[in-house]
C-alpha positions in Angstrom: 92.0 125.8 127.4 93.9 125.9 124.1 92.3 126.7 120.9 92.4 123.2 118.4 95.6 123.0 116.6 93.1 122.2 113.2 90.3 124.3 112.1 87.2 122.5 111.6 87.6 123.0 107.3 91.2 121.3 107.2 89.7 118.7 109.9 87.2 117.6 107.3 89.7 118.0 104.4 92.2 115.5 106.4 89.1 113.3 107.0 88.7 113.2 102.9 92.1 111.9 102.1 91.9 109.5 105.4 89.2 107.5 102.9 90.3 108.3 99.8 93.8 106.7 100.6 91.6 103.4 101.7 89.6 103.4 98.7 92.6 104.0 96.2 94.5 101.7 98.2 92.3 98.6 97.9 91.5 99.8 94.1 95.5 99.8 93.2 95.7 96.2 95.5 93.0 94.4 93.7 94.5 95.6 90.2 97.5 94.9 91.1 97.2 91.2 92.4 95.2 90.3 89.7 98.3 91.0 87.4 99.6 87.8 85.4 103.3 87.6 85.6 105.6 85.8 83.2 108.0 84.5 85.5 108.0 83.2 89.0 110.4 85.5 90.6 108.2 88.8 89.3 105.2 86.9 90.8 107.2 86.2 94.0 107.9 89.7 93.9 104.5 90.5 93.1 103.1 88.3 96.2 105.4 89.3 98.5 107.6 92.4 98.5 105.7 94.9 97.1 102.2 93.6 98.2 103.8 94.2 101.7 105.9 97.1 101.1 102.5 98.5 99.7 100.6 97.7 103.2 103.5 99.5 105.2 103.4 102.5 102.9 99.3 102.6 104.0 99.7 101.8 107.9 102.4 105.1 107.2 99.3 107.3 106.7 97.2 105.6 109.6 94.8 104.4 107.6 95.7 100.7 108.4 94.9 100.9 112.2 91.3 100.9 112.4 92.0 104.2 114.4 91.6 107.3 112.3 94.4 109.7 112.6 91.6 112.2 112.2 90.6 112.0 115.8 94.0 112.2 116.7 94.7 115.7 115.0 91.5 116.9 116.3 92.8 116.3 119.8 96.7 117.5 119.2 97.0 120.5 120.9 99.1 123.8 119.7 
């Protein structure tokens, strides 16, 4: 059997991030969609391209699965 590639300290320290990126994430979101543009294109803009570039930046980190990465890298093997 193969020793875990993770050692149970940087396991939990992964597992800290994993929520803090959905908690800042959704904090930066809310603040951000609750912004009041002057013109239509920055609100288009606003709406659409970096409201969805911003969701693709979290589904990067795994956080946007539902499936923790965390249990992942506790699996990986050396």
């Amino acid at each position: 059997m193969t020793e875990p590639f993770y050692a149970p300290h940087q396991l939990a320290e992964l597992q800290e991030g994993y929520y803090a990126v959905n908690r800042t994430y959704e904090q930066l979101l809310g603040e951000y969609l609750s912004l009041r543009l002057a013109g239509e294109a920055a609100d288009e803009y606003a709406r659409h391209g970096f409201v969805r570039r911003f969701g693709t930046l979290k589904r990067c980190t795994g956080t946007g699965t539902g499936r923790p990465m965390i249990a992942v890298l506790a699996a990986s093997p050396t």
